[in-house]
C-alpha positions as CSV (number, residue, x, y, z in Angstrom):
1,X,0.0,0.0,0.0
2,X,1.3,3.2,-0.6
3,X,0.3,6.9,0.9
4,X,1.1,10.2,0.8
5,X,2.3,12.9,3.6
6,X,3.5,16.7,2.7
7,X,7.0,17.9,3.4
8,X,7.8,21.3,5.2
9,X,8.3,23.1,1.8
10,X,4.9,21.2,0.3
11,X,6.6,18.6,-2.0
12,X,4.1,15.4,-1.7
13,X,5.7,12.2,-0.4
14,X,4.7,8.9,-0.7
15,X,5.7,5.8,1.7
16,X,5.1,2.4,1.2
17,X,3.6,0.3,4.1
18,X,4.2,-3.4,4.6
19,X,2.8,-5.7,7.4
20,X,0.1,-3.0,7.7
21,X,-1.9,-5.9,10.0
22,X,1.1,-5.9,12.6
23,X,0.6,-4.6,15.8
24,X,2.5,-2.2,17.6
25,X,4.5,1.0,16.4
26,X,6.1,0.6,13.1
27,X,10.0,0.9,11.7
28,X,10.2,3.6,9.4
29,X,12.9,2.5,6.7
30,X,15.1,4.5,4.5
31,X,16.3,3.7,1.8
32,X,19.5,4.6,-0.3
33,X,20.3,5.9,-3.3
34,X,18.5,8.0,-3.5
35,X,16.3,5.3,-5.1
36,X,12.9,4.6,-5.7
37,X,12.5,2.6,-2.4
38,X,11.1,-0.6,-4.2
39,X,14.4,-2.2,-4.1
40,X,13.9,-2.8,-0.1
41,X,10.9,-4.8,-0.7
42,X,10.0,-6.1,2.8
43,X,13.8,-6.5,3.5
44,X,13.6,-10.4,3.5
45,X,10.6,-10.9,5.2
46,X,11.2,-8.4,8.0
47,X,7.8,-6.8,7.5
48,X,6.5,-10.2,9.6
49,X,7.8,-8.8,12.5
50,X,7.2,-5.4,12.4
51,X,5.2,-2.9,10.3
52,X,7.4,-1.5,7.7
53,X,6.9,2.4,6.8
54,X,9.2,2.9,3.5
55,X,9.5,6.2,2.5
56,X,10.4,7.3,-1.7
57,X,12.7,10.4,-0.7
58,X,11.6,13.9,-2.7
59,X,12.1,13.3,-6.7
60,X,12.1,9.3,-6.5
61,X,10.1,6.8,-6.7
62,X,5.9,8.3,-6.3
63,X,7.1,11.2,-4.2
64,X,7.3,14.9,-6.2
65,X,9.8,16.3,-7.9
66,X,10.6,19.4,-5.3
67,X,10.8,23.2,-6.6
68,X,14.0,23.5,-4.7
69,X,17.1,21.0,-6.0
70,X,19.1,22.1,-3.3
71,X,16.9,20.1,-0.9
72,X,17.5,17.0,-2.0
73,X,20.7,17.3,0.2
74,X,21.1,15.2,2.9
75,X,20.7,17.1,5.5
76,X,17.8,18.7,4.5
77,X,16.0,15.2,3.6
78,X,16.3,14.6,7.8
79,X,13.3,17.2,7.7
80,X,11.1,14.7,5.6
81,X,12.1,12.0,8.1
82,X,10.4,14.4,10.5
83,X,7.3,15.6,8.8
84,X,7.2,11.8,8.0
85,X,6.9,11.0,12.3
86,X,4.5,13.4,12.5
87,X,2.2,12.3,9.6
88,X,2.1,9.2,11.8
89,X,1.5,10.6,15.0
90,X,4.3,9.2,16.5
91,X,6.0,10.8,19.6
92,X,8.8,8.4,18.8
93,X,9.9,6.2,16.5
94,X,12.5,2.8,15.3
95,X,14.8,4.0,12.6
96,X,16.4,1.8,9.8
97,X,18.4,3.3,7.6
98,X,20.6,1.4,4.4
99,X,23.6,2.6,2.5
100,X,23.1,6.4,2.3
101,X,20.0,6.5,3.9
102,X,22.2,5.3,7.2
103,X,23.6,9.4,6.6
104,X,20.0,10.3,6.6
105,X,18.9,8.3,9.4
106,X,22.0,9.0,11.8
107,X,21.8,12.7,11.0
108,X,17.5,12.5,11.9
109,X,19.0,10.6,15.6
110,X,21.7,13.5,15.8
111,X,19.6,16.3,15.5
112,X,16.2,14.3,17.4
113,X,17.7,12.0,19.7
114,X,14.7,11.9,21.9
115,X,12.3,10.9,18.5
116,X,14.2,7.7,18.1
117,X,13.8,4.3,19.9
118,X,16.0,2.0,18.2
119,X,18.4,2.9,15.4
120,X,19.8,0.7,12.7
121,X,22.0,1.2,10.0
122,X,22.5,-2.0,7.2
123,X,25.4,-1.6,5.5
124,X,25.5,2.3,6.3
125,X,27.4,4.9,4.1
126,X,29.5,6.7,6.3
127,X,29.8,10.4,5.2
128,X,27.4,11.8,7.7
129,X,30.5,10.9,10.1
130,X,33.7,11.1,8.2
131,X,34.8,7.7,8.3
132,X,37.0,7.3,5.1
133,X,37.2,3.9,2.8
134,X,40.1,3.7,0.8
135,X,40.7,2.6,-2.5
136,X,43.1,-0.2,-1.2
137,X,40.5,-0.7,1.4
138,X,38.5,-2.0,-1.5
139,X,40.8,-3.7,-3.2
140,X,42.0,-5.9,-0.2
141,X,38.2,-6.5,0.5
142,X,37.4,-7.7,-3.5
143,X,40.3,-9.7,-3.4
144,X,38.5,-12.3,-0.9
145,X,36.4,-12.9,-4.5
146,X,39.0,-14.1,-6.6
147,X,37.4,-17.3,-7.0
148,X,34.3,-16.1,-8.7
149,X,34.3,-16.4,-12.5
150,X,33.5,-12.7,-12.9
151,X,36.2,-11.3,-10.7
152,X,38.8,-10.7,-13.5
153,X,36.3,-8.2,-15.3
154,X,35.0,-6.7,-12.2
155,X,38.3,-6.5,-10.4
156,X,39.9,-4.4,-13.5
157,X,37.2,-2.0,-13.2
158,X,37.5,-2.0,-9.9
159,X,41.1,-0.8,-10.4
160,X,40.1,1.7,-13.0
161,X,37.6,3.3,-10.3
162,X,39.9,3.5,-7.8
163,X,42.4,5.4,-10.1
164,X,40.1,7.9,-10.8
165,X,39.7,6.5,-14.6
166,X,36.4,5.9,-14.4
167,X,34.3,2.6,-14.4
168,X,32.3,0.5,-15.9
169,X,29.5,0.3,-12.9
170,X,27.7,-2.3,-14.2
171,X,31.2,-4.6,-14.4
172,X,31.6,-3.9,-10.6
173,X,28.4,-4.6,-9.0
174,X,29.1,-8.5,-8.5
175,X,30.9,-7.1,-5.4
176,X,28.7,-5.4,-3.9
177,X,26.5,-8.8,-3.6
178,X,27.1,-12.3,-2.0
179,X,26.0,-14.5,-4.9
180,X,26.1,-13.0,-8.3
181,X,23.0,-15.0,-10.3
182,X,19.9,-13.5,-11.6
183,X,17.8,-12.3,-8.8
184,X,20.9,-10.0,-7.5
185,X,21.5,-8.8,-11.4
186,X,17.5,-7.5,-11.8
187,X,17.8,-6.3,-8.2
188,X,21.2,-4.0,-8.8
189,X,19.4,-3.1,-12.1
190,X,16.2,-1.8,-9.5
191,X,18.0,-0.5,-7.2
192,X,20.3,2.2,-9.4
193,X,19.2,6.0,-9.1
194,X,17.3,6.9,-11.4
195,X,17.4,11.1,-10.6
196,X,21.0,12.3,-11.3
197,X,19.4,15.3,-9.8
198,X,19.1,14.1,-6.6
199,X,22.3,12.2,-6.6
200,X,24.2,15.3,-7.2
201,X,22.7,17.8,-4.3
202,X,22.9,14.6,-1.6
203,X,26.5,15.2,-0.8
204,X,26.4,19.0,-1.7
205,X,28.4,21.5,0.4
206,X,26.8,21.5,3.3
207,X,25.4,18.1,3.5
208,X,27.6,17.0,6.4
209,X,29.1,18.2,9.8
210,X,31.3,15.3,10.3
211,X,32.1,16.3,14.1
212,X,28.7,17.6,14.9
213,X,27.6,14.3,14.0
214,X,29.9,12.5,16.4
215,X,29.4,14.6,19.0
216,X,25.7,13.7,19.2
217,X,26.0,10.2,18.4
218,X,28.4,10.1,20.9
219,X,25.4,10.9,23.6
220,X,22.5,8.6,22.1
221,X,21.2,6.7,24.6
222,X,18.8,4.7,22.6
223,X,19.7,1.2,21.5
224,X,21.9,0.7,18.2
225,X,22.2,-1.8,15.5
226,X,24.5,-1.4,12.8
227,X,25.1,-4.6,10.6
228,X,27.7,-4.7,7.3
229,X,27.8,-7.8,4.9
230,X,30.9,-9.7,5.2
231,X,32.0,-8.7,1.2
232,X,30.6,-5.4,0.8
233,X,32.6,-3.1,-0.6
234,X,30.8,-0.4,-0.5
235,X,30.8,-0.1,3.6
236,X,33.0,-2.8,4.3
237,X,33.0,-4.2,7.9
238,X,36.0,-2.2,8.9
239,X,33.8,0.7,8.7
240,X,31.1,-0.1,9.9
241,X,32.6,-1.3,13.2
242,X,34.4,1.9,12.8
243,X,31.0,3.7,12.8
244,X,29.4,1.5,15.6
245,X,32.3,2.8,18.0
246,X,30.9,6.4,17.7
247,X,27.7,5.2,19.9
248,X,27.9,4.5,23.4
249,X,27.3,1.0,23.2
250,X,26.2,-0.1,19.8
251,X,25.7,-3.5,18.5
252,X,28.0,-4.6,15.8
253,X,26.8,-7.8,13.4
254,X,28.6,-9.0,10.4
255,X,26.6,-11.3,8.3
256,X,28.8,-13.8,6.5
257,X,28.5,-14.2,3.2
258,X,26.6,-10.9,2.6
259,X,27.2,-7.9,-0.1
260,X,25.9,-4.6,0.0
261,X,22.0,-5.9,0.2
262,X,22.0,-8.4,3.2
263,X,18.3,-9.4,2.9
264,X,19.1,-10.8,-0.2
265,X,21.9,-13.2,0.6
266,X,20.6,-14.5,3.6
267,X,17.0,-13.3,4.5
268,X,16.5,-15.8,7.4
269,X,20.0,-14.4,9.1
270,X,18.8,-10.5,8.2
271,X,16.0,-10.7,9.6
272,X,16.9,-12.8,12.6
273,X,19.4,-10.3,13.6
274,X,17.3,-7.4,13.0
275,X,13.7,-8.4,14.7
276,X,15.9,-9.9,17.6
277,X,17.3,-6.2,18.4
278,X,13.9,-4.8,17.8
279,X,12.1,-7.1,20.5
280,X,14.6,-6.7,22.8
């Protein structure tokens, strides 16, 4: 099912809502990309558990094309987080955030700790906090692939990404997934922005306030999960653990055999790990 809220400035958002029959407060989840939120689906099954609310950010998706382009930046999508708790009438809410919407959601628990129950960030991107990935990072990370058949394309445009060359995305995704077969090829094919738009005023100046950020983080008192997939190479579990040591005591999971979309790989571990921190 989807429905609609209105954003500060007026732009109409949609949300998708799965396990509307659950009980109980829901998990808002937000997606990356920015995407059309689709490609979370009901994150493995998760929505058996809890009540899924899964915003499209501004300009993807069902939700409006804004007036304003400079509010697609991430900072300024934390405010449709917000009019998105309040559309529900929630004094508080759970928070899951993937890839770069883990910038959006940690930035929404920066600025309203006291909104937010539990927080988890899958596979987060990590600019919101200035944790770095380098290029060798990467390269030590795809190497644990060198089995796969497709690792001699994907590794050399790997290589040519890292040198600044430009790459061939499509040649790379096998590593950002566990298995490489057909279901993960349609769902990297889903999952790609589709509003350069919006991709290019996320990370605008501005965006981020690195040390802000781990200031407040630093005092959440709420309950955090953040998970990375054992071969992701887009937050790799370096990272992430890296990340998880900014909260006071945050959980830290690393699913074995998972990419960049955990759910997929392995939907009975995801979503055991993930409804087990929500219950607790």
């Amino acid at each position: 099912m989807t429905t609609f809220c209105a954003a500060p400035d007026g732009t109409r958002l949609a949300h998708r809502v799965y396990g509307e029959e659950r009980p109980g407060d829901p998990l808002i989840c937000v997606p990356g990309g920015p995407a059309d939120s689709r490609y979370l689906g009901e994150l493995g099954g998760l929505s058996a558990h809890r009540r899924l609310i899964v915003p499209d950010l501004r300009g993807t998706g069902r939700s409006e094309v804004p007036e304003d382009p400079a509010t697609y930046r991430c900072d300024r999508l934390v405010d449709d987080i917000e009019a998105l708790r309040r559309h529900l009438g929630l004094a508080r809410t759970d928070l899951l955030g993937h890839s770069a919407g883990a910038n959006i959601a940690a930035q929404y628990a920066a600025r309203y700790p006291d909104r937010v129950g539990r927080l988890v960030l899958v596979t987060p991107g990590t600019r919101a906090v200035g944790i770095e990935i380098t290029g060798e990072e990467r390269r030590e990370l795809a190497g644990l692939r060198s089995g796969e058949p497709w690792f001699p394309a994907a590794y050399a445009a790997l290589e040519a990404l890292t040198r600044g060359e430009g790459a061939d995305w499509e040649a790379v995704d096998p590593f950002f997934c566990g298995r490489w077969d057909e279901a993960a090829r349609r769902h990297r094919a889903e999952s790609r922005p589709a509003n350069p738009q919006a991709v290019a005023h996320f990370g605008a100046e501005g965006a981020f306030d690195p040390p802000s950020a781990r200031r407040a983080l630093a005092e959440f008192a709420g309950p955090a999960l953040l998970l990375a997939g054992e071969f992701d190479l887009n937050s790799p579990p370096r990272a992430v653990a890296e990340f998880a040591a900014l909260f006071p005591a945050a959980a830290f999971v690393v699913q074995p055999g998972a990419g960049h979309h955990p759910w997929l790989d392995d939907a009975e571990a995801f979503t055991s790990a993930v409804a087990g921190f929500l219950a607790r």
